[in-house]
C-alpha positions in Angstrom: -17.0 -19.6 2.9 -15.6 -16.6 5.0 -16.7 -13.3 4.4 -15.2 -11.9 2.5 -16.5 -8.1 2.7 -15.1 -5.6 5.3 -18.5 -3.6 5.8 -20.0 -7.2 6.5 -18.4 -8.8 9.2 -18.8 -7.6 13.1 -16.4 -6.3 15.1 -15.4 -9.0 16.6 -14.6 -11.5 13.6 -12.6 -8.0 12.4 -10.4 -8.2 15.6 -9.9 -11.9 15.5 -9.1 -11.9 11.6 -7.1 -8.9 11.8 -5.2 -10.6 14.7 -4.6 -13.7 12.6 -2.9 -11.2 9.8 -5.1 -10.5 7.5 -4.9 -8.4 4.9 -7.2 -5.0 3.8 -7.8 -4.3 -0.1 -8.6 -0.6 -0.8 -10.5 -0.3 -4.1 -10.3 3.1 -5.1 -12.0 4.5 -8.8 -13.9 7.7 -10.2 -17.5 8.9 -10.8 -16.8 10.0 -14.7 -17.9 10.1 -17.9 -17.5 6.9 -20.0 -18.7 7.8 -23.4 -22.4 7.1 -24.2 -22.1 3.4 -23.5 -20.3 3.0 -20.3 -21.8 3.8 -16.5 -20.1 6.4 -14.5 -18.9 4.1 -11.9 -16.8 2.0 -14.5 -13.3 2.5 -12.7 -15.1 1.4 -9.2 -16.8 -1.4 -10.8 -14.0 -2.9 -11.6 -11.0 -2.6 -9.2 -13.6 -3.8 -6.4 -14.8 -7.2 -8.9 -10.6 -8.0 -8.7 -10.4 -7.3 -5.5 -13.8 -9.5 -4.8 -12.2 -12.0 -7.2 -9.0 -11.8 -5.6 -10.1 -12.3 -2.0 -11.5 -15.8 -3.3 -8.5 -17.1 -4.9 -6.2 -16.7 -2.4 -4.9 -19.8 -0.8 -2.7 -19.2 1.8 -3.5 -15.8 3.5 -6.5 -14.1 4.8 -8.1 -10.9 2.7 -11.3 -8.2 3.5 -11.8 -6.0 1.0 -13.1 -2.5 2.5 -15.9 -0.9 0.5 -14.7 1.3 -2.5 -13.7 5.0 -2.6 -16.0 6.0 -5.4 -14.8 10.0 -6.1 -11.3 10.4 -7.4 -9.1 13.3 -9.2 -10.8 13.6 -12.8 -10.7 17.4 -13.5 -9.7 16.2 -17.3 -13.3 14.7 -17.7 -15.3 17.8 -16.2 -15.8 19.2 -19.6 -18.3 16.1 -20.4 -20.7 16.5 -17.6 -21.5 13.6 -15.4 -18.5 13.6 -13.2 -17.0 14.5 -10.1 -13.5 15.4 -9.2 -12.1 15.9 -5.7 -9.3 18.6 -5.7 -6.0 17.2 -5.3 -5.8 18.3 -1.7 -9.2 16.4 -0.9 -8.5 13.1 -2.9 -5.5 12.9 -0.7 -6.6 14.0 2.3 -9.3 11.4 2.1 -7.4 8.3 0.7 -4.8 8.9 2.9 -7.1 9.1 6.4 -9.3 6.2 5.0 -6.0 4.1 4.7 -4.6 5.0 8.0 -7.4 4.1 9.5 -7.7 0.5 8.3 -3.9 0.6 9.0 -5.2 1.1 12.6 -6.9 -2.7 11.9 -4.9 -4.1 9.5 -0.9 -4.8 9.7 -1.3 -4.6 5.6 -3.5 -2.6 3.4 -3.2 -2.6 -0.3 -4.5 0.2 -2.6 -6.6 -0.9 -5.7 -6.6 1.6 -8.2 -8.7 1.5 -11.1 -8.7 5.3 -12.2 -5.4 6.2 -14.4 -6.4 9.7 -13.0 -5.1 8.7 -9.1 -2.3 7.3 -10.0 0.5 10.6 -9.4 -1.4 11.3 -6.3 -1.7 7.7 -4.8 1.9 6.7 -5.7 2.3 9.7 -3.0 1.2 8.3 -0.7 3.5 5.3 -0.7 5.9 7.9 0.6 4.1 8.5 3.6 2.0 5.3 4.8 2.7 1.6 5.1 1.0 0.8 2.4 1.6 -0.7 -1.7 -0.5 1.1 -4.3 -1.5 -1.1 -7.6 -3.1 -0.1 -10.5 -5.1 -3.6 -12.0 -5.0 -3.5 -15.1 -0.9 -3.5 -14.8 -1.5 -7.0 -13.0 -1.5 -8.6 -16.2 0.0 -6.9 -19.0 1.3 -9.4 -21.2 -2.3 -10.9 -21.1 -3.9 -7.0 -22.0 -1.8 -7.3 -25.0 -3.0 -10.5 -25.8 -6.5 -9.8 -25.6 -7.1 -6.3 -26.6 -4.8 -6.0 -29.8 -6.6 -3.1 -31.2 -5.8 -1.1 -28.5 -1.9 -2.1 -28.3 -2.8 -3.8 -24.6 -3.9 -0.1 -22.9 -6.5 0.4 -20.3 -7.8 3.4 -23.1 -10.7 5.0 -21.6 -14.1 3.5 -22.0 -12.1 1.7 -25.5 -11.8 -2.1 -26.2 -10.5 -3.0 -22.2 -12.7 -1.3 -19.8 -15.6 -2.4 -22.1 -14.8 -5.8 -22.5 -14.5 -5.7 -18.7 -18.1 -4.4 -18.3 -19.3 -6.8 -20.6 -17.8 -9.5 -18.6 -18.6 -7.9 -15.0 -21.8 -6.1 -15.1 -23.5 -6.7 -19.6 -27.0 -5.7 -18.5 -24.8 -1.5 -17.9 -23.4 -1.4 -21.1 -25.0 0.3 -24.1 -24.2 1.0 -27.5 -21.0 2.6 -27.9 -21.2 6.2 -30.0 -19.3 5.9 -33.8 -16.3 8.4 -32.6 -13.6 7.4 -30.5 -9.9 8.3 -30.2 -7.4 5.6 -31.0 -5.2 5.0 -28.6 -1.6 5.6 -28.9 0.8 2.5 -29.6 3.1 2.7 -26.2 0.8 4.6 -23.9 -0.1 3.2 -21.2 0.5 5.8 -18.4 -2.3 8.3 -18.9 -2.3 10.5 -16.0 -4.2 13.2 -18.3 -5.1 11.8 -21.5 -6.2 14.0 -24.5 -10.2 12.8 -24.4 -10.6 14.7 -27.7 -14.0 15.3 -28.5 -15.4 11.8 -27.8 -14.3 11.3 -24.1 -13.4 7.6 -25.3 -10.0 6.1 -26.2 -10.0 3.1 -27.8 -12.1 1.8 -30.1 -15.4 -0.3 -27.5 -17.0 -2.0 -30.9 -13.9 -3.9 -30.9 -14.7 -5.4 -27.4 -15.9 -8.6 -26.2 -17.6 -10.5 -22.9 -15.1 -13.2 -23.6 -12.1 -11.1 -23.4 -13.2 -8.9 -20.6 -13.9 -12.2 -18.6 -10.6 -13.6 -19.2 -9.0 -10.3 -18.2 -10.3 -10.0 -15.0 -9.3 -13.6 -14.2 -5.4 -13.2 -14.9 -5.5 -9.3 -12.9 -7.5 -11.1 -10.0 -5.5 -14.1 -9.7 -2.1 -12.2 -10.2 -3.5 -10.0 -7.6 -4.2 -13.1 -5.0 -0.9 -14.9 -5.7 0.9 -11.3 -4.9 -0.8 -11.6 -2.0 -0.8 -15.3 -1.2 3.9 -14.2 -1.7 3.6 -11.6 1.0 3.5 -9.1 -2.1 1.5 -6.7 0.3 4.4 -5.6 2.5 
């Protein structure tokens, strides 16, 4: 099997690849709070295991996935401890030169998002670059509402999705979710700056499960590879 990692190959199987039209996948999360149950990396964790996923089930085009961008724009969580938040001006300063310069290698690059906190100041930079911007849990929302009724289908924060994910991605970094949570909202799905309340979690995680969070990130990665395997990137 080909590699699949961008940090892992040499720099001449990047020029040949990248020659053949290959296509880069940015993952980009947060280092955050994610109640008492949840590791800080959550929102890394998972955009890179659908872009990992991804890069396998694609049939008919070639993908890397770079390593992750691990700091994003979370000044709403600061309050909690155990987080850290680039300023707006550093967030894009850095996603945007970290994506032009795979554009240098790549005649595609795709943004991964999986912090709802990025999303205003990514969807900027689709102004400026070549490049598409995708948040993944929005690969498969039908299949969100399916799965995580509780919830109404959101992402939530640290709440039935993003736990059932972890279960499914990485069990042995889950604890035991705290008894107070904030239900989420029926309809919201945006949350650019959620109301974290006193818990920092929206959505209720006792309602979670492996199963779910496994079947999850097999509709996002595959919807994700067959955008791809369509010339979805451009």
């Amino acid at each position: 099997m080909r590699e699949r990692q961008l940090a892992h190959v040499t720099r001449s199987e990047l020029h040949e690849r990248s020659a053949a039209g290959a296509t880069c996948l940015l993952p980009i999360g947060s280092l955050e709070q994610h109640g008492e149950h949840l590791p800080l990396s959550t929102d890394t964790l998972l955009s890179h295991t659908v872009c990992l996923r991804a890069a396998e089930l694609v049939e008919r085009c070639d993908v890397l996935v770079a390593p992750p961008l691990w700091a994003g724009f979370s000044p709403h969580h600061l309050r909690f401890g155990a987080t850290v938040s680039l300023s707006q001006e550093t967030f894009l300063a850095v996603s945007r030169e970290v994506a032009q310069g795979l554009g240098a290698m790549f005649s595609s690059v795709v943004v991964v998002n999986g912090h709802g906190g990025n999303r205003g100041l990514l969807s900027s930079l689709t102004l400026e670059l070549d490049l598409r911007v995708i948040d993944y849990w929005e690969l498969a929302p039908d299949t969100a509402r399916e799965l995580f009724v509780g919830d109404g289908g959101s992402v939530g924060h640290a709440g039935e999705l993003e736990t059932s994910l972890v279960l499914a991605a990485a069990p042995d970094r889950v604890g035991t979710p705290a008894p107070d949570f904030v239900p989420c909202t029926p309809g919201e799905r945006l949350l650019y700056a959620p109301d974290l309340g006193e818990s920092g979690v929206i959505g209720d995680p006792h309602a979670a499960s492996a199963e779910s969070g496994a079947a999850f990130l097999e509709a996002c990665s595959l919807a994700l590879a067959r955008l791809l395997d369509d010339g979805g990137a451009a």
